[in-house]
N, C-alpha and C positions, 0 to 999 in steps of 0.2 A: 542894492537894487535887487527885485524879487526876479526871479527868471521863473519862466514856465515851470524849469523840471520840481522845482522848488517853493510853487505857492501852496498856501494853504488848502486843504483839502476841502469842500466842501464849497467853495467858491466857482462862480461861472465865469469865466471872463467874456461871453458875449454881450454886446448891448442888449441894454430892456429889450429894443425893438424886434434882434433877433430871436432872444427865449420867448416871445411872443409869438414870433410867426412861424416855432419849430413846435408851440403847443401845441400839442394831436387835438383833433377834433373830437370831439364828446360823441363817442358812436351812441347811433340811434335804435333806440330800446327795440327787444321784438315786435311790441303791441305796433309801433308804426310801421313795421315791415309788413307785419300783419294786416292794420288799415289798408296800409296802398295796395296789399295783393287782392284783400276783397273786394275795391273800391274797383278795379279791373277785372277781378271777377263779374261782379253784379254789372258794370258797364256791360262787359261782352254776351251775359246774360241777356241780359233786354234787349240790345242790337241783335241777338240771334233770333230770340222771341219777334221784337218787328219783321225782322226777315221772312220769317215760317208766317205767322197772321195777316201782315199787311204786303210784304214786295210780291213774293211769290204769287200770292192769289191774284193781285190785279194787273201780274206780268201775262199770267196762262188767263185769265177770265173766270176765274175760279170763284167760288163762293163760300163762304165762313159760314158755318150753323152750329149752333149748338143742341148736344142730345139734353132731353131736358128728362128723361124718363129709365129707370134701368134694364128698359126691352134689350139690350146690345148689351151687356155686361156680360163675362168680364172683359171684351174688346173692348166697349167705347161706352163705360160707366157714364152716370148724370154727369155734367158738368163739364163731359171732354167739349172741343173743339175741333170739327170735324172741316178741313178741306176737300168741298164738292169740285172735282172737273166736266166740265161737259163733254160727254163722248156721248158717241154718235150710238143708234143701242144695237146697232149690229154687231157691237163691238164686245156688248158686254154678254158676261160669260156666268154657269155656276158658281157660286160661291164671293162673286163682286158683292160689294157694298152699294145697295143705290140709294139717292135720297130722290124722294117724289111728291108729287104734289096730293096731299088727299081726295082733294078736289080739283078739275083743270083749269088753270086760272086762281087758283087762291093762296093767299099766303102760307096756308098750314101746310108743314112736311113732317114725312117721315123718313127716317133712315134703317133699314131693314136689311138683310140677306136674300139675294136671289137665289131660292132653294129648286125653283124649278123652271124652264123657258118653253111657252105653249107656243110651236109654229101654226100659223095661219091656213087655215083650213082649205082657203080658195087665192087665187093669184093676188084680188083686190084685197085680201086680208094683211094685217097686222100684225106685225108678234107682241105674245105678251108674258107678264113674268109672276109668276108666285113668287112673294118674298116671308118672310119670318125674321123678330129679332130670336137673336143667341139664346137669351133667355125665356122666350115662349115658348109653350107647350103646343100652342098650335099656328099653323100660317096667317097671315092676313087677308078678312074675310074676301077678298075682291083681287083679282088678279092687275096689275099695274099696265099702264096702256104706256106705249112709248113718252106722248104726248104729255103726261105725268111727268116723268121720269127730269130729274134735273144735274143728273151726274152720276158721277161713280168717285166715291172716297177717295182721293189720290193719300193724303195721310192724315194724319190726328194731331191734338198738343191735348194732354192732358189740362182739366182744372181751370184751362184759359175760355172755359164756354160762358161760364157766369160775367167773367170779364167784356167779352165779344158781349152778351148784352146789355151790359151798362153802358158802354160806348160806342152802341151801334146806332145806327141813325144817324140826323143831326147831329148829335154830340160828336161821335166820329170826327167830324170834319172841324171840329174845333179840338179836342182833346189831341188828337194825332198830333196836328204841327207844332203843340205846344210839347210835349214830353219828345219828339225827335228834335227840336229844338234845343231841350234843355241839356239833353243826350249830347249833342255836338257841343254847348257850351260847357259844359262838364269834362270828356275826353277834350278838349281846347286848354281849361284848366289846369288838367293834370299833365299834358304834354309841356306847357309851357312852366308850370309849376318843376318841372323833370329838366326843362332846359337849364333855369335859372339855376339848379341847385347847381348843377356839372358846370357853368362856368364861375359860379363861386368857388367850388371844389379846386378850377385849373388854377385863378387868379389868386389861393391861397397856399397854394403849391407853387407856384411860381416868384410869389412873394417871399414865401422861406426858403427856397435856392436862393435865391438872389442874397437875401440876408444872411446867408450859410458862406457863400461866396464873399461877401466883404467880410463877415465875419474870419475866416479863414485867411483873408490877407493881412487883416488888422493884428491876429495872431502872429502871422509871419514877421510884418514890421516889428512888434514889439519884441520877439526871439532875436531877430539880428541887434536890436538897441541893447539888448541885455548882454547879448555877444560880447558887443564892442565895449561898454563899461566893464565887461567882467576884463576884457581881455586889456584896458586900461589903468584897471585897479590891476591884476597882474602884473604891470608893467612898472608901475607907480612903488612897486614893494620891492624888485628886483634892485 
């Protein structure tokens, strides 16, 4: 009879099913570490961008424009995406950013630098503002009436201006629900993708303890068997 101390070298003595369930896992190459970290990135990416374009501005009444023109460079090059707040213009001060109306009542804005604030001459008077972009040589020809006036810059997102006008408007209102949409089934995705794998991970850990554990006593049984034949055949020669 073979005794542990004394099998052949190169043999297991666990069952199939234990040297199965003690296989390591095939670790996962960097390129998928990789994936899921950009895939996280770019999520939290575009949820911060929704945050900054879409939450914020229609938390405060705020307004999205874009500069379409390099008058404001290097501040707010073509293409940035400027958030307007509405203050009140007592408020605003040299060197604020306003955007106003070119005409009162009309869609066309501008966004310029208040370079200079003219007080009102008589009680019933009005204040008004010379403004300049960054990059002009000279002011803009017409001083800015309150009435004009439809904010002051609360902050910027580069590059996102061309974007705000492809989906401003109507489209807006269909593009948005569909990409936050997709946004939550995505993070939904990869959360539940993340659960799945961890209780595979527990269920195949847990399954080779277990089969370590009977492995381990089947071991024990068969050293005491070997015992007692050894310690029978000793007795048997005596």
């Amino acid at each position: 009879m073979t005794s542990i101390a004394n099998r052949p070298l190169g043999t297991d003595p666990r069952p199939a099913g234990a040297r199965a369930a003690h296989k390591p896992d095939k670790k996962k190459g960097v390129l998928h570490y990789l994936s899921v970290g950009l895939s996280f990135g770019l999520l939290a990416l575009v949820a911060l961008i929704a945050v900054l374009v879409i939450a914020l501005p229609m938390l405060t009444h705020s307004t999205p424009y874009t500069v379409l023109t390099g008058s404001m460079t290097p501040s707010y090059p073509a293409g940035t995406l400027v958030i307007v707040k509405p203050t009140d213009v007592q408020q605003i001060r040299i060197g604020d950013v306003v955007t106003y109306q070119v005409t009162s009542d009309q869609p066309d804005v501008v966004t310029h630098r208040v370079t200079q604030i003219i007080e009102p001459s008589t009680a019933a008077g009005t204040v008004s503002f010379i403004t300049k972009g960054d990059a002009n040589s000279l002011p803009d020809a017409a001083p800015v009436k309150p009435v004009q006036v439809r904010g002051v810059v609360w902050y910027a997102v580069p590059y996102l201006g061309w974007v705000n006008n492809v989906i401003n408007g109507g489209a807006r209102t269909v593009i948005v629900p569909i990409v936050a949409g997709a946004l939550f089934l995505y993070a939904g995705f990869m959360g539940a993708s993340t659960i799945v794998d961890r209780r595979r991970r527990a269920k195949r850990a847990a399954a080779a303890a277990e089969a370590a554990d009977r492995n381990h006593e089947q071991i024990g049984e068969r050293g005491e068997m070997d015992d007692a034949f050894r310690d029978l055949f000793v007795a048997g020669r005596h």
